[in-house]
C-alpha positions in Angstrom: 123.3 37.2 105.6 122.1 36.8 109.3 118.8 36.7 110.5 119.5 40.4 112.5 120.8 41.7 108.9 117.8 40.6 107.0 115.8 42.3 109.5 118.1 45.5 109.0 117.6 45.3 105.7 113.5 44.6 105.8 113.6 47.9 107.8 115.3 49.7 105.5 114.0 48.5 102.1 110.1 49.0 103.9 111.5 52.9 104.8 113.2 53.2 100.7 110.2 51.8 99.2 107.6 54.2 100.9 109.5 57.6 99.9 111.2 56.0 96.5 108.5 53.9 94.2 110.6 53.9 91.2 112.8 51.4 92.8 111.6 47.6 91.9 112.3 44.2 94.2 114.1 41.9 92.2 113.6 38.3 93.2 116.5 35.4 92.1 116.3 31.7 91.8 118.9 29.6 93.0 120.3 26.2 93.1 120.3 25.3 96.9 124.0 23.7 97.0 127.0 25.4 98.6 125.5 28.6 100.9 122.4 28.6 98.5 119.2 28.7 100.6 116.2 29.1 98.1 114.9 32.5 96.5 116.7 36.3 97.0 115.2 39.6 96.8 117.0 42.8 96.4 116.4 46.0 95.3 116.9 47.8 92.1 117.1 51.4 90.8 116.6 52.2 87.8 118.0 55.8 87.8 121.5 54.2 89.0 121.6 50.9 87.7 122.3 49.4 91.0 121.1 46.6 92.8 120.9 46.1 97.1 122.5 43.6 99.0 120.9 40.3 98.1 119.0 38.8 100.9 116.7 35.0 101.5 113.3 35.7 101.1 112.5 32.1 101.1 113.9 28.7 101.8 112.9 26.2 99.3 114.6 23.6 97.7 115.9 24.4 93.9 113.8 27.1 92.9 115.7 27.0 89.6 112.6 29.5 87.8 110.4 32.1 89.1 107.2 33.4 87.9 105.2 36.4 89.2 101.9 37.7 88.5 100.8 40.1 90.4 101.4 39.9 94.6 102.2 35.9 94.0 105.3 34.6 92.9 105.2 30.6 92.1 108.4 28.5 92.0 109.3 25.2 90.8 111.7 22.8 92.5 113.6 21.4 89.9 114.3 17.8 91.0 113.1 14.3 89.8 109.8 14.5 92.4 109.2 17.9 91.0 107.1 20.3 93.0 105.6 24.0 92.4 105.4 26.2 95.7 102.9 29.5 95.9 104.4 32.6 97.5 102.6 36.0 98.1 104.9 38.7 98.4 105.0 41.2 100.9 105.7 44.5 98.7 107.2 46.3 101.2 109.7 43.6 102.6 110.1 41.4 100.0 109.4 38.7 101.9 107.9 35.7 100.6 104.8 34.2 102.5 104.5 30.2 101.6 100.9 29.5 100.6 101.3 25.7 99.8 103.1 23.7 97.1 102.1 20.5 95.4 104.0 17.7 92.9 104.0 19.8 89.7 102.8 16.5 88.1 106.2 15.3 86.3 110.0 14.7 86.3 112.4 17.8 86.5 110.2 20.8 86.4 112.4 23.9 84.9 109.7 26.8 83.4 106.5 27.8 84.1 103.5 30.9 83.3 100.7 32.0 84.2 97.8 33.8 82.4 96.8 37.3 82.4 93.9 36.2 84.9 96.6 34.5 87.4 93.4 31.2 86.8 96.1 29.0 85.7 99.3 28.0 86.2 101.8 25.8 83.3 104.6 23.8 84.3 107.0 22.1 81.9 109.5 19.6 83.1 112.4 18.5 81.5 112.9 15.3 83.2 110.1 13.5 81.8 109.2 16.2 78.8 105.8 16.9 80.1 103.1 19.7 80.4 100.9 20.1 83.2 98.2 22.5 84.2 96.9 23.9 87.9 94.0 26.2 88.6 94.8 29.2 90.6 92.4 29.8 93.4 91.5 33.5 94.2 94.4 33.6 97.1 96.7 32.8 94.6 97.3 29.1 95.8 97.3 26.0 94.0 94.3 24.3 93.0 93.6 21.2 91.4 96.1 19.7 88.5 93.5 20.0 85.5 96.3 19.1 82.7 99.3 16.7 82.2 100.3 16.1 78.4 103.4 14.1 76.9 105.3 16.1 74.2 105.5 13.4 71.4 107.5 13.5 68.1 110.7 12.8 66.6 113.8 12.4 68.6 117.2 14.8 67.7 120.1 13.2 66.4 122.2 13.2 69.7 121.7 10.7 71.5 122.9 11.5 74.3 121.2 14.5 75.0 117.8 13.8 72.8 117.3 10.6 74.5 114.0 11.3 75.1 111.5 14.5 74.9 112.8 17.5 77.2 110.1 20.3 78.0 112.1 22.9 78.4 110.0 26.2 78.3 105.9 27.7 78.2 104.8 31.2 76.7 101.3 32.1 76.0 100.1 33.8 72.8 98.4 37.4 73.2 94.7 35.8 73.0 96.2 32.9 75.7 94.3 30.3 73.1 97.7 29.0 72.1 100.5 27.7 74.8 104.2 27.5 73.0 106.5 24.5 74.5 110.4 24.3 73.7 111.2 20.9 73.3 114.9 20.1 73.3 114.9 16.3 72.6 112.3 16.5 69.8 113.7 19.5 68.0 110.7 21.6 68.5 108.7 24.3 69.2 105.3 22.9 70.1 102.1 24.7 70.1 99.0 23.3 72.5 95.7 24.5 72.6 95.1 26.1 75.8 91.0 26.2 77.1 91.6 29.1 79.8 88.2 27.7 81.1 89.1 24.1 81.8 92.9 24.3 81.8 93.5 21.7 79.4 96.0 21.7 76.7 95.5 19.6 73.5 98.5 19.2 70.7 97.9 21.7 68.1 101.0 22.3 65.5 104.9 22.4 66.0 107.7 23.9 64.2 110.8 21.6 63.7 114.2 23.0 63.8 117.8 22.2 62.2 117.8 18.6 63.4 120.3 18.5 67.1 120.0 22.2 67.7 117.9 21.4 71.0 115.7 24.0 71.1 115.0 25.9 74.6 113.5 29.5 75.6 111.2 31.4 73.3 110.2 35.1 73.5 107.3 37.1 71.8 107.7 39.9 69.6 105.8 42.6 71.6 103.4 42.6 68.2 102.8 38.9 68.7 103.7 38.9 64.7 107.0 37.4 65.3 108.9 34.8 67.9 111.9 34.0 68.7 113.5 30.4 69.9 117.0 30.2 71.3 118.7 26.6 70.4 121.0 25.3 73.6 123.1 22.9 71.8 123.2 24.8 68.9 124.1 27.8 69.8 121.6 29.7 67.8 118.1 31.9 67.4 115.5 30.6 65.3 113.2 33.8 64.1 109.7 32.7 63.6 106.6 34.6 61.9 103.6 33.8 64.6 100.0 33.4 63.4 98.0 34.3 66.0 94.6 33.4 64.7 95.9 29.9 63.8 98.3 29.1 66.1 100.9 28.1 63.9 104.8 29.5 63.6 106.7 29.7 60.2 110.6 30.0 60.5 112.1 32.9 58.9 115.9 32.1 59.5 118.4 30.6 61.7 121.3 32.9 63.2 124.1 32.0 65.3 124.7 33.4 68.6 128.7 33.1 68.6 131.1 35.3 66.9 132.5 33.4 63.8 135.7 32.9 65.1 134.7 31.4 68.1 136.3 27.7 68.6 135.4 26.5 72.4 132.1 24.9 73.6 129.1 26.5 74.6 125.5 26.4 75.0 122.4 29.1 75.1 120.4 29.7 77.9 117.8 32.5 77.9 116.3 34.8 75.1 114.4 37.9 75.5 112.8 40.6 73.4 113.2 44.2 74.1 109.9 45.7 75.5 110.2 48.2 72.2 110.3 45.5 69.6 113.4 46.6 68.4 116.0 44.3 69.3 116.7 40.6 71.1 118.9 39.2 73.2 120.5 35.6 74.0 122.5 34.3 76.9 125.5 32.0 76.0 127.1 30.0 78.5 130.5 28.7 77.6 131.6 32.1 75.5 129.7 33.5 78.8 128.3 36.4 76.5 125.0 38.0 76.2 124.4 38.0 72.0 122.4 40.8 70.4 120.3 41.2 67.4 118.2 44.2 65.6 115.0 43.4 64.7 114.1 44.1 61.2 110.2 44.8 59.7 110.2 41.7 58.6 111.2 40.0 61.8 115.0 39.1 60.0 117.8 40.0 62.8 121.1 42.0 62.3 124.1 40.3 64.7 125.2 43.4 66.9 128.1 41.6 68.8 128.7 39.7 71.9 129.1 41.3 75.0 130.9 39.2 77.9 128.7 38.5 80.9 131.1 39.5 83.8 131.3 35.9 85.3 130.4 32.6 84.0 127.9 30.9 82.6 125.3 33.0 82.2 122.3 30.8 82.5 119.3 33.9 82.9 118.7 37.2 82.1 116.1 40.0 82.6 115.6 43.2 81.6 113.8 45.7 83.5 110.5 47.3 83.6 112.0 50.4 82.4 113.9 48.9 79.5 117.0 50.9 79.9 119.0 48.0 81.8 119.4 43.7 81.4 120.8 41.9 84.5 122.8 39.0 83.7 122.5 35.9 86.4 125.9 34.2 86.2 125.4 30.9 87.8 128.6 29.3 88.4 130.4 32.8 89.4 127.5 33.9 91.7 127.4 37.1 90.8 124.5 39.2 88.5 125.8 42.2 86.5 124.0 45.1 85.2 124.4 46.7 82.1 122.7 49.6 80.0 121.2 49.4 77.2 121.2 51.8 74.5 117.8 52.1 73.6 118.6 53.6 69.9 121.2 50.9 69.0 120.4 48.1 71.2 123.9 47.7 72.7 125.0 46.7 75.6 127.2 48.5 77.9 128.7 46.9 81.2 127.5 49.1 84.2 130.2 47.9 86.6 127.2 47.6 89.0 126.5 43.9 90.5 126.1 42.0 93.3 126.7 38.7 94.6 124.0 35.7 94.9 124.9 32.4 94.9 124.4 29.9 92.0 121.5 32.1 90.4 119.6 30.5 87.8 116.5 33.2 87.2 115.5 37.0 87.6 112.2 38.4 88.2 110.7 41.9 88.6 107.9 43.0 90.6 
């Protein structure tokens, strides 16, 4: 998109915006190879399903996951120097206003959060399987780093892949007391405790999993009395019953994400609770399908089916504020799709709606 078109489309999506709120900007990570140039926003309706032309809101390197909290969206650059840029997001353009950035503290950042506050900011990095802290200053800019831990514990099996410990993903529990860290080369879930007021983090519990599965994303249960892990290598969701007051997760079962007849390779992604409670859902790149579960009362899951992503390698999903639709970011086609979901059955059905982005790695709402 040209610089005239973006302006074309500011206009318009300011002129939409005033006179239709229900519409929601939709921002996307990217890798910045090929025509990549950082971080695109379009817009989305949720009567339709549909989503805008995509367009730059900022140039960054390898913005590879997004977080917003409120009119600040914070980015990491995943690379081996590893930096974290601030954003504040002009609402009725979508553009994104650089605050600063900073070195996020370790090797390959790839996830990060916020608390409910928007005081601090969590970073996990991959590269160097790391956790670091940042106070948030009242403009939503970076402060000072206040945190940086080294996940510890037994390697996986493969040694190729669990060469090391890989930080992979950070979720705060409801009370914020507890910070959960998927850990692909130790084969854990780790849980730190959090102190909101300092920003420190302090190795609490873990919860191992089936040893090579390479644990990655993790997902509350909107009751915070259940979680759920997705394994990348192996291809799988690890239900977990989550005690809040102690900090400490207990695995219910194992599930695989791949239909039983499935023979090729492939590897999970991103997992995500439905805003009811009632079902969860899993990206798998390779089969390039988005897996779904029900959720019993006990937190067990029922296998609804595999539905394919419309392009390949589906590396993020999201699911909108409304709950009605998931947008699938498939990276190596460029393209996200949007499909319904069936709120009573928690199938998913293919929308024909999408748009093209390229090399998308990560959806957020505002």
């Amino acid at each position: 998109m040209t610089r005239r078109q973006f302006g074309v489309f500011v206009a318009s999506a300011a002129g939409q915006l005033a006179g239709a709120s229900k519409e929601s900007l939709v921002y996307i990570g990217t890798y910045t190879k090929g025509d990549s140039k950082g971080i695109y926003v379009q817009k989305f309706d949720p009567v339709t399903g549909k989503l805008t032309d995509a367009a730059v809101a900022a140039e960054v390197a390898n913005p590879s996951f997004l977080f917003v909290k409120g009119n600040h969206l914070y980015a990491v650059g995943e690379a081996d120097s590893g930096m974290v840029t601030a954003f504040e997001i002009d609402r009725a353009t979508g553009k994104l206003k650089k605050l600063n950035d900073q070195k996020s503290g370790g090797e390959g950042p790839c996830h990060l959060a916020t608390d409910n506050a928007g005081k601090n900011l969590l970073i996990v990095h991959y590269g160097s399987g790391q956790v670091s802290s940042f106070q948030l200053k009242p403009d939503g800019s970076l402060g000072e780093r206040t945190a940086l831990v080294q996940d510890t514990g037994e390697l996986g099996p493969n040694k190729r892949r669990q060469d090391k410990a890989h930080a992979h993903s950070v979720n705060l529990s409801k009370n914020e007391k507890y910070a959960v860290v998927g850990d692909l080369g130790l084969d854990q879930f780790l849980v730190y405790a959090f102190d909101r007021t300092k920003g420190t983090l302090t190795p609490h519990s873990g919860a191992k999993v089936k040893p090579g599965s390479g644990p990655r994303h993790f997902s509350f249960h909107p009751s915070y009395k259940f979680a759920y892990g997705v394994n990348e290598m192996g291809s799988s969701v690890t239900g977990f019953k989550w005690n809040e007051g102690t900090g400490t997760l207990t695995e219910i079962e194992t599930v695989s994400t791949l239909p039983p007849d499935f023979k090729g390779s492939s590897n999970c992604a991103e997992i995500l609770v439905h805003p009811s409670g009632k079902f969860v859902y899993a990206s798998n790149r390779g089969h390039d399908s988005i897996a779904a579960f029900s959720i019993a009362g006990d937190g067990k899951l029922t296998p609804l089916g595999n539905t394919p992503t419309q392009g390949k390698t589906p590396r993020n999903f999201r699911i909108d504020p409304s709950g009605a639709w998931l947008i699938a970011a498939n990276q190596d086609s460029g393209n996200l799709a949007v499909f319904g979901i069936d709120k009573s059955t928690g199938k998913l059905n293919a929308s024909g709606a999408q748009a093209k982005v390229p090399f998308p790695v990560c959806i957020k709402f505002v």
